[in-house]
C-alpha positions as CSV (number, residue, x, y, z in Angstrom):
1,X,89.7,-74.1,95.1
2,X,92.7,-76.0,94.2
3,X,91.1,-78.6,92.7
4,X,88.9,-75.7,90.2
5,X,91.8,-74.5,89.5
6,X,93.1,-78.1,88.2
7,X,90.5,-78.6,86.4
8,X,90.8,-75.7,84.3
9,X,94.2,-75.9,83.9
10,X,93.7,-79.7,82.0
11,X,91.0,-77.6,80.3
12,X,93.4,-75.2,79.0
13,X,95.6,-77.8,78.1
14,X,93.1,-79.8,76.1
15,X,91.8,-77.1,74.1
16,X,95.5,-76.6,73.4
17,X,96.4,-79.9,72.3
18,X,93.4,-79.5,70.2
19,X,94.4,-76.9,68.3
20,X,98.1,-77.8,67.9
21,X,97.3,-81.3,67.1
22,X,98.3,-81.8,63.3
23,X,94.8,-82.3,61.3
24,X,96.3,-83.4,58.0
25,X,99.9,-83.1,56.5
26,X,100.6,-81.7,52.7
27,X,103.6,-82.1,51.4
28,X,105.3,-83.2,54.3
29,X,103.8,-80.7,56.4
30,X,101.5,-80.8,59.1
31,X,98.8,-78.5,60.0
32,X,97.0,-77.8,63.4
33,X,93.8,-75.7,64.0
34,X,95.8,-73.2,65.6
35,X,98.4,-72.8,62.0
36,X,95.2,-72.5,59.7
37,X,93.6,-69.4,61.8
38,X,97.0,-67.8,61.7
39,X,96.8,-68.8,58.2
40,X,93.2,-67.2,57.9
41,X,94.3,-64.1,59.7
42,X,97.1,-63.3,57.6
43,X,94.9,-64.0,54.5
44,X,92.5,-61.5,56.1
45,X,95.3,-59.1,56.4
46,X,97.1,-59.6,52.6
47,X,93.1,-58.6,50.9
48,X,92.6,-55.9,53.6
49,X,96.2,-54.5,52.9
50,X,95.8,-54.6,49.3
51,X,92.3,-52.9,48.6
52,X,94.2,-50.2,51.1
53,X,97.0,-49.5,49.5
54,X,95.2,-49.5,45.7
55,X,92.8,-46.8,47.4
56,X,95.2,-44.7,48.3
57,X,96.6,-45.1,45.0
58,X,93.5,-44.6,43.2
59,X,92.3,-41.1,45.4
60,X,95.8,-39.5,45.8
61,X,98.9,-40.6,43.2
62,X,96.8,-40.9,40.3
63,X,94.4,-38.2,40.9
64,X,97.6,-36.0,41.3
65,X,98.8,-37.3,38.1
66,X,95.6,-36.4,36.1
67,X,94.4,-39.2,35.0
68,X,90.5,-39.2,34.3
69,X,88.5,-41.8,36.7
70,X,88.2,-45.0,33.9
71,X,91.8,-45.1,34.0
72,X,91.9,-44.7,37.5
73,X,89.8,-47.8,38.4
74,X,91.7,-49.8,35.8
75,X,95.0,-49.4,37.0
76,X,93.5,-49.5,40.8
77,X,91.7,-53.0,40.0
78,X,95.5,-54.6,38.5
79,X,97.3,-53.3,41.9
80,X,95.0,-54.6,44.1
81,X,94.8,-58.1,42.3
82,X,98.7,-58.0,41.7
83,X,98.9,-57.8,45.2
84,X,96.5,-59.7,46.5
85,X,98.2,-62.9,44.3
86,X,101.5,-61.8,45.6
87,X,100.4,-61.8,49.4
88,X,98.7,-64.9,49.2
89,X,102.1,-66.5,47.2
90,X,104.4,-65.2,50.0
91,X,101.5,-66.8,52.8
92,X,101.5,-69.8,51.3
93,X,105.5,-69.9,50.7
94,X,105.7,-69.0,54.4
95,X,103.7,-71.7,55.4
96,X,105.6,-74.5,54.2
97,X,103.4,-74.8,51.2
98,X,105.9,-76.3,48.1
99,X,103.8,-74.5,45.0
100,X,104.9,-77.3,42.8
101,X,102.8,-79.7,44.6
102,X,100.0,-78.2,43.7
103,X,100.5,-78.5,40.4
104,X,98.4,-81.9,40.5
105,X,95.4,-80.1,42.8
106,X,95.7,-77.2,39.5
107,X,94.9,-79.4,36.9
108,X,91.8,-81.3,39.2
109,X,90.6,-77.3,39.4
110,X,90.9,-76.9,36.0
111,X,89.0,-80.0,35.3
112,X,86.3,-78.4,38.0
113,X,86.0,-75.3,36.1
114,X,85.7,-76.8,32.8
115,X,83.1,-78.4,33.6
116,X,81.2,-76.9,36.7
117,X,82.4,-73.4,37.0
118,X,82.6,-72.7,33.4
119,X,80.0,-69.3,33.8
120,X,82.4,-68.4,36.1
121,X,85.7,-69.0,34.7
122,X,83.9,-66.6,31.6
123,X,83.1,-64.0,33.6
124,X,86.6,-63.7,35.0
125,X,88.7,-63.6,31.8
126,X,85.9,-61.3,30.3
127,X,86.4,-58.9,33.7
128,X,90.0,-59.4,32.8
129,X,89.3,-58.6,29.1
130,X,87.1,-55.5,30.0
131,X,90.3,-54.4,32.0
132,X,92.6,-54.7,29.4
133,X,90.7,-53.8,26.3
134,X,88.6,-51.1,28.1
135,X,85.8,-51.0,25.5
136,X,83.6,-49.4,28.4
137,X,85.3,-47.2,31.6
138,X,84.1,-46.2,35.2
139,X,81.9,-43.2,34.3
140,X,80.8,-44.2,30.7
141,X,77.4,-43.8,29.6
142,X,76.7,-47.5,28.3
143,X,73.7,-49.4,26.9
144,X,73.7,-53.3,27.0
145,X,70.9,-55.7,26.5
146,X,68.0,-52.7,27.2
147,X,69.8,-52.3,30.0
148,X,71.1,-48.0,30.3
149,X,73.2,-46.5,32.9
150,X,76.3,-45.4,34.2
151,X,79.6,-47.7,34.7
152,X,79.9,-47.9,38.4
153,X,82.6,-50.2,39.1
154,X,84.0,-53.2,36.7
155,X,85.1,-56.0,39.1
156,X,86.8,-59.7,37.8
157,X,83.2,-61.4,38.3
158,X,80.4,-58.4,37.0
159,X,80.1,-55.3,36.8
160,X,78.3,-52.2,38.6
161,X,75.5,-50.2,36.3
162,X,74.2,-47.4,37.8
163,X,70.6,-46.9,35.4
164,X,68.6,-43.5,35.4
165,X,66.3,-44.4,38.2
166,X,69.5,-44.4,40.5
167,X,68.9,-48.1,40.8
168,X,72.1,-50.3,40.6
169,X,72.3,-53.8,38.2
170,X,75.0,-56.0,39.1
171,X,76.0,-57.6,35.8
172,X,78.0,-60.3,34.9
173,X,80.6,-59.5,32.7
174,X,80.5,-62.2,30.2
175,X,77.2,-59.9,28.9
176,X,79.5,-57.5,27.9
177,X,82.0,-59.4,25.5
178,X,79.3,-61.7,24.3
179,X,76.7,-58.3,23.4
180,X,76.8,-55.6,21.4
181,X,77.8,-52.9,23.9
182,X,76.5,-49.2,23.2
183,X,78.7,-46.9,25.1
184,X,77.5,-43.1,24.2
185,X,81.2,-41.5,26.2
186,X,83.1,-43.4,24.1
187,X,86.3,-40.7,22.7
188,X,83.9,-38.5,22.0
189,X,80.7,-37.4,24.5
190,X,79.2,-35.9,21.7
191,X,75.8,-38.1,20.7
192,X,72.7,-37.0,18.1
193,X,69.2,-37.9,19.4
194,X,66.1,-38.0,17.2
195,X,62.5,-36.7,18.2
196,X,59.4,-37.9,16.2
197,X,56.7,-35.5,15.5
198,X,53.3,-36.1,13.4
199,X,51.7,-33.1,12.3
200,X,48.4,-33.3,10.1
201,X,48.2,-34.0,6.1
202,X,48.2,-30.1,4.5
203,X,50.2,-28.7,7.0
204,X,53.2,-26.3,6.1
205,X,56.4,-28.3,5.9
206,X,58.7,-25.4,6.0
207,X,56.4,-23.8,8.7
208,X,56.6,-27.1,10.6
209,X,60.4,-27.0,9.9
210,X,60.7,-23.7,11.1
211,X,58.9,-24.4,14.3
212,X,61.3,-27.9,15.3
213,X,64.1,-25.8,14.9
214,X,63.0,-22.6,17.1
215,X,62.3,-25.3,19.9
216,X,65.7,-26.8,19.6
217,X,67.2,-23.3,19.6
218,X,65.5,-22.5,22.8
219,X,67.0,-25.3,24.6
220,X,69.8,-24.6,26.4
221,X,71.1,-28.1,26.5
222,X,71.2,-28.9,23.0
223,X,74.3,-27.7,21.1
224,X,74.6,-25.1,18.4
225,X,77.5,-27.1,16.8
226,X,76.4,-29.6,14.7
227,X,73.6,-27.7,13.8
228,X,70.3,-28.9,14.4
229,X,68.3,-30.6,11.6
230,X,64.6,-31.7,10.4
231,X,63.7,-34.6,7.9
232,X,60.5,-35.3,6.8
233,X,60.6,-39.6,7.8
234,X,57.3,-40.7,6.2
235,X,53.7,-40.1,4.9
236,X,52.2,-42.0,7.6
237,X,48.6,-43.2,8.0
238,X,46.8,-40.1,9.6
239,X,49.6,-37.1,9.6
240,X,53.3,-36.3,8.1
241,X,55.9,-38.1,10.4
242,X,58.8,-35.5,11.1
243,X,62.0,-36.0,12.9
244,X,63.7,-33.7,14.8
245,X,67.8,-34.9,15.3
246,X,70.1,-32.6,18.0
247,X,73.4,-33.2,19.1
248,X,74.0,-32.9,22.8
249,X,76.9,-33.5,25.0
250,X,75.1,-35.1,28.0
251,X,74.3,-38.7,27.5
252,X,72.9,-39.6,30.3
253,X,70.6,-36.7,30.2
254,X,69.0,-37.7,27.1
255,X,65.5,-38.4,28.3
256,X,65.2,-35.7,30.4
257,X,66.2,-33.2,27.2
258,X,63.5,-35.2,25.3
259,X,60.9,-34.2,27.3
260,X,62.4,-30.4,27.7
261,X,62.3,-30.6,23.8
262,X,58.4,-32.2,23.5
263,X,57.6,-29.5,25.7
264,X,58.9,-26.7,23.7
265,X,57.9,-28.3,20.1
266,X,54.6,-28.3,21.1
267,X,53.9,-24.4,22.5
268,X,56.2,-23.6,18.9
269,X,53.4,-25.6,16.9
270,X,50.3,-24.3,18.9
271,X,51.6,-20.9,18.7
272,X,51.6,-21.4,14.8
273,X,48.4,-23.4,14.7
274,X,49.5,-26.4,13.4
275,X,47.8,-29.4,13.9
276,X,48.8,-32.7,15.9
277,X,46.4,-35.0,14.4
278,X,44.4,-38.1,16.5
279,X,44.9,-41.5,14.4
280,X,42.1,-41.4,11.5
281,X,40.5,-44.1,9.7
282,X,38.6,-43.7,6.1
283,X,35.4,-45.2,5.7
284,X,33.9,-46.3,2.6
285,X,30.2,-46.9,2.3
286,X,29.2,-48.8,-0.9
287,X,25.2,-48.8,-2.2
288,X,25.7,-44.5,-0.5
289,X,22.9,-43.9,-3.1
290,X,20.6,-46.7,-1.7
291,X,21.3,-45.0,2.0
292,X,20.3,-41.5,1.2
293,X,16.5,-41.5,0.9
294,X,16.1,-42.9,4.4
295,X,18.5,-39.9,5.7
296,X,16.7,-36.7,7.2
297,X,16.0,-34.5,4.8
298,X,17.2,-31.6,6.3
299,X,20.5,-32.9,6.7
300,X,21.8,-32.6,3.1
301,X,25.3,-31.3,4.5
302,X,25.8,-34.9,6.0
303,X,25.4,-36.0,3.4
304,X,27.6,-34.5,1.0
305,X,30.1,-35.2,3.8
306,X,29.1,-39.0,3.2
307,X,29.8,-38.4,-0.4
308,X,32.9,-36.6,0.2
309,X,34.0,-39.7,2.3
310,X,32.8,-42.2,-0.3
311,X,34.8,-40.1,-2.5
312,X,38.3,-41.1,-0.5
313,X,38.5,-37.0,0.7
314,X,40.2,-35.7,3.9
315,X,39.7,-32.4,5.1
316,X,42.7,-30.5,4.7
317,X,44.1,-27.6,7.2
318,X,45.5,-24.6,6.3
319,X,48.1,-22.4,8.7
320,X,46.6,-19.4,10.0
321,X,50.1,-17.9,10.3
322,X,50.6,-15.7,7.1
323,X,54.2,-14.4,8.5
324,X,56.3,-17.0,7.4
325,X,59.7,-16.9,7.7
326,X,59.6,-18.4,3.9
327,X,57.8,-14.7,2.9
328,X,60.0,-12.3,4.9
329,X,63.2,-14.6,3.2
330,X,61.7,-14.4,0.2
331,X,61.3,-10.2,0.0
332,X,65.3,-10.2,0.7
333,X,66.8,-10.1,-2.9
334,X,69.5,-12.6,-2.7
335,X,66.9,-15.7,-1.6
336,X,63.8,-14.9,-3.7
337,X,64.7,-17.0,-6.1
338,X,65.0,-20.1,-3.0
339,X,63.0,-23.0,-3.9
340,X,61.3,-24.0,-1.0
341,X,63.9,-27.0,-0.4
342,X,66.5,-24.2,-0.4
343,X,64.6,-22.1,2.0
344,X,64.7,-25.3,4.4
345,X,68.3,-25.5,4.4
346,X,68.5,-21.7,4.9
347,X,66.7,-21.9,7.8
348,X,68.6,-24.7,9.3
349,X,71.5,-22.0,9.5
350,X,69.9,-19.0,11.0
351,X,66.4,-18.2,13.1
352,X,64.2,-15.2,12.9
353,X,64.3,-13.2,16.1
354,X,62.0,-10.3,17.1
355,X,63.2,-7.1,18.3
356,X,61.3,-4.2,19.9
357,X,61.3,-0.7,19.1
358,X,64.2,1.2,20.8
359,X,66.3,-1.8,21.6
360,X,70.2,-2.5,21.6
361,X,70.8,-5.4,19.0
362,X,74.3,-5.3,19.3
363,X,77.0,-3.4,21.4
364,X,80.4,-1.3,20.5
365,X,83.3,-2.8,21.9
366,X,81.6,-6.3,22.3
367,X,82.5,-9.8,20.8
368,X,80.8,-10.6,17.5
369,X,78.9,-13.8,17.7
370,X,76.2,-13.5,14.9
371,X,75.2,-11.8,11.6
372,X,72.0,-10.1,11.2
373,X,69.9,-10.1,8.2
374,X,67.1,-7.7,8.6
375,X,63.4,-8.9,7.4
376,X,60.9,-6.6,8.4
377,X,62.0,-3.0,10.3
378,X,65.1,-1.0,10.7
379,X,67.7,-0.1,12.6
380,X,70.2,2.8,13.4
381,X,74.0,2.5,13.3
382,X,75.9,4.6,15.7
383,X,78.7,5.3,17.7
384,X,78.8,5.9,21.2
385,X,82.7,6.5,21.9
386,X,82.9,9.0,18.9
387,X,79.3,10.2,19.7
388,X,78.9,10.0,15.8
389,X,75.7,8.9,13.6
390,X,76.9,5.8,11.0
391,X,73.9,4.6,9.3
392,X,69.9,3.4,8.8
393,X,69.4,0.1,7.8
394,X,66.2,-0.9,6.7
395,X,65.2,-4.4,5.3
396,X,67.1,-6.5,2.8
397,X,70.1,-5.0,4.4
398,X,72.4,-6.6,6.6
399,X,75.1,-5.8,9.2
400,X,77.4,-7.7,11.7
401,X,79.5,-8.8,9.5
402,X,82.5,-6.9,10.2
403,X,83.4,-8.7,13.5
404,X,82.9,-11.8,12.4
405,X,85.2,-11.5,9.0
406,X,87.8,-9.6,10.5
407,X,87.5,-10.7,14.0
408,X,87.8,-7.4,15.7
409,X,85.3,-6.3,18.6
410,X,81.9,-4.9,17.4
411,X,83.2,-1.3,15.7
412,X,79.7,0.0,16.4
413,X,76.3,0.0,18.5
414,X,73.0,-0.9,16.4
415,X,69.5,0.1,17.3
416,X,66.1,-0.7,16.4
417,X,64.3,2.5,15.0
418,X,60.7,0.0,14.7
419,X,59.4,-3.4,15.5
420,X,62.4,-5.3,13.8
421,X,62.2,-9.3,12.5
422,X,66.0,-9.8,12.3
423,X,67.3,-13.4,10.7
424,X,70.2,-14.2,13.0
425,X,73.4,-16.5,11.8
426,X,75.7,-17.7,14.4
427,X,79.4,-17.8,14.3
428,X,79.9,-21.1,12.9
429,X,76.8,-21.4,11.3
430,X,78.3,-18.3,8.5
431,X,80.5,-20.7,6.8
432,X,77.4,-23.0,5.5
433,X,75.3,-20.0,4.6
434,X,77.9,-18.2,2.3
435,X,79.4,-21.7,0.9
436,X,75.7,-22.2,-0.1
437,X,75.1,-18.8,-1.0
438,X,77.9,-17.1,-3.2
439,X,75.7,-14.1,-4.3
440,X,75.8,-13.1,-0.8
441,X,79.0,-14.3,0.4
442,X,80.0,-11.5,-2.9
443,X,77.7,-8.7,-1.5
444,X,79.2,-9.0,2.0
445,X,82.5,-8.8,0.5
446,X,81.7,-5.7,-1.5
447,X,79.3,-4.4,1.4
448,X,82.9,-4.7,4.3
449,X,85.0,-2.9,2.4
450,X,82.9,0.4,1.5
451,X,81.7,0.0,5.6
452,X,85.7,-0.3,6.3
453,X,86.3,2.8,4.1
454,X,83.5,4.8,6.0
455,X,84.5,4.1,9.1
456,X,88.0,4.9,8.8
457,X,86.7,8.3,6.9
458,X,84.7,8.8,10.1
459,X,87.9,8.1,12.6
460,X,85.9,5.3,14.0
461,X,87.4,2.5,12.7
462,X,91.7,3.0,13.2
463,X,93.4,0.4,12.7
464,X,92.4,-0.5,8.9
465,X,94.1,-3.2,7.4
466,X,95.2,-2.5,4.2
467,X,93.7,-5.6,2.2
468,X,90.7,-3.3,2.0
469,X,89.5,-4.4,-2.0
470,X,87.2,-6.7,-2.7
471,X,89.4,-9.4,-3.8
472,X,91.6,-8.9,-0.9
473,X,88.2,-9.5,1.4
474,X,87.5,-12.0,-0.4
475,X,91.0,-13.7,0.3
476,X,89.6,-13.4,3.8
477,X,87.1,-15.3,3.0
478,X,88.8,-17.8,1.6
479,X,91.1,-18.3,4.9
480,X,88.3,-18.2,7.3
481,X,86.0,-20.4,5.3
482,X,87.3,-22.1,2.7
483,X,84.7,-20.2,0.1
């Protein structure tokens, strides 16, 4: 037993002179097995006490301070380097290590990097360059190289993409400064996106305008403000290329409000009976009168179709949809005399909205939001809290623009008498239409202060300023819209 225990004891021993035995000196310092695990642990510990502490920095300080989650990972990434160099400075002072003698082993590296680990060395001061110049943030929407997704994480080496299949890239970072980068968050979240449509040759362009911009309305995702727009691209080889161009404020929800969108454009052109033409191809027979004795003789219509080919023809289709939004604009007195290029513009501002009999347009007491033009019907005029008749509207006339003007709460309730087509202007959408439009821009002016005058008559309306003539409206005008 004495003898095991002997024998272990020289065991212990050896392994100990093992690992304190000096394995090479530098700089007049020796190191042992045993100093370089310390050495190794300690290193362990600097990293592990560095990511740590920026953590806690990243979640709690700077969250508490407000500062939005790129600029959280930014100054999180310089702490935990900062302190990662300084703990492995004060190691490496600790262990004996004079810095200036490794001055000489520096310049060797640098050699090394120049030539070996040159991809390297660029992806490290391009990480530090993304860091400092912050072209692209944690959370930004960013396109590089075909390449779309969200900023995950921006390390030294590469950085972390996050793309729309929830699949993430690990890129090197030198891709970024040497690219063009696309980054849709950049300042401003706001981004336009642009949705082809080919309709057939005859079609109705301002009925095919009219239906692209009904199916961007109807979208909740796409904004109001910039208005929507349609532009006629090209005359392509088999139909009449449109493009439909929305703002949004969701980048990285583009696709999915493209396809919402293609959805809704076509039910909008099937319910007008517009045509999405298949790709067509002409063909021209030479010699047709050489071919036609050997055709049937009872099939003279193919024929003439033949000819009518020869000829360079196309069918042509015509809308079945006689209730334009171009006729009902064009019975209201101040657009009749629209050209149909005017009438587009016109209906970039405002949409035509169908109201059943015995229903509440708008509401007394409420926020006014829109104008109303009405097209086809009429409507009643009425106050509840005064239990008072106002008015009958019928077509051609207009109303809503009280609240709007003179940004008081709806001074009235409004009620369709019939089947109503109203042409609805939003709130910011009003400026463009009476800039463009002074004839009615004068006619609302003239129209707000005999409606003013009535009201007040009636006790409805109390508090009546008294810029009540029509220069004085117009004044009003001229502060809330610059017309």
């Amino acid at each position: 037993m004495n003898w095991l225990l002997s024998q272990l004891q020289e065991i212990l021993q050896g392994v100990g002179g093992t690992f304190s035995t000096p394995m090479f000196e530098i700089g007049g310092n020796r190191y042992s097995l045993s100093l370089m695990l310390t050495l190794l642990v300690i290193v362990i510990a600097v990293f592990w006490v560095s990511r740590f502490l920026s953590n806690w920095i990243k979640h709690g300080l700077l969250i508490r301070i407000g500062l939005d989650r790129g600029s959280r990972e930014v100054i999180a990434a310089f702490i935990r380097y900062l302190l990662s160099i300084l703990g492995m400075l004060i190691v490496l002072q600790t262990a004996g290590v004079n810095l200036s003698s490794l001055t000489l082993f520096a310049g060797v590296l640098g050699i090394g990097i120049g030539f070996g680990l040159q991809n390297l060395a660029s992806n490290f001061i391009s990480g530090i360059t993304l860091l400092i110049e912050q072209p692209m943030r944690v959370g930004d929407f960013v396109e590089v190289d075909k390449l779309l997704g969200t900023v995950e994480n921006i390390s030294i080496r590469s950085t972390t993409i996050r793309t729309l299949d929830a699949v993430s890239v690990i890129v090197p970072n030198v891709r970024f400064v040497e690219n063009n980068i696309i980054n849709w968050s950049h300042r401003d979240s706001r981004c336009r996106i642009h949705i082809s449509v080919g309709v057939a040759y005859g079609s109705d362009t301002l009925l095919v305008s009219e239906a692209l911009l009904d199916a961007a309305r109807k979208s909740s995702r796409v904004l109001t403000d910039p208005p929507p727009k349609v532009w006629l691209k090209r005359f392509g080889d088999s139909s009449l290329d449109f493009e439909l161009l929305v703002w949004i404020n969701q980048p990285s929800e583009s696709e999915p409000i493209k396809s919402g969108l293609n959805f809704l454009i076509e039910r909008e052109l099937r319910q007008r009976g517009i045509e999405i033409p298949f790709p067509q191809r002409d063909l021209r027979i030479h010699n047709l009168h050489e071919l036609l004795p050997v055709l049937h003789n009872g099939k003279d219509n193919h024929a003439d179709q033949a000819a009518s080919m020869a000829d360079g023809k196309r069918p042509v289709s015509t809308s079945l949809n006689n209730a334009t939004l171009r006729d009902l604009l064009r019975k209201i007195s101040y657009f009749e005399a629209c050209s149909d290029v005017e009438l587009l513009q016109l209906i970039e501002y405002g949409y035509r909205q169908l109201f059943p009999a015995e229903q509440i347009v708008c509401e007394e007491g409420t926020p006014g939001e829109a104008f109303y033009i009405i097209l086809k019907g009429s409507v009643e005029i009425f106050s509840r809290r005064a239990e008072q008749y106002i008015a009958t509207l019928n077509e051609s006339e207009f109303f809503g623009e009280m609240a709007l003007l003179m940004g008081i709460p709806r001074s009235a309730t409004v009620r369709t008498l019939e089947e109503s087509v109203l042409f609805v202007i939003e709130r910011n959408d009003l400026q463009r239409l009476l800039t463009a439009h002074q004839g009615l821009a004068d006619q609302i002016a003239k129209k707000l202060v005999e409606r003013q005058q009535m009201l007040k008559d009636m006790g409805i309306l109390s508090e009546l300023s008294e810029e009540t003539p029509v220069v004085k409206i117009r004044k009003r005008l001229q502060t809330l819209f610059g017309i």
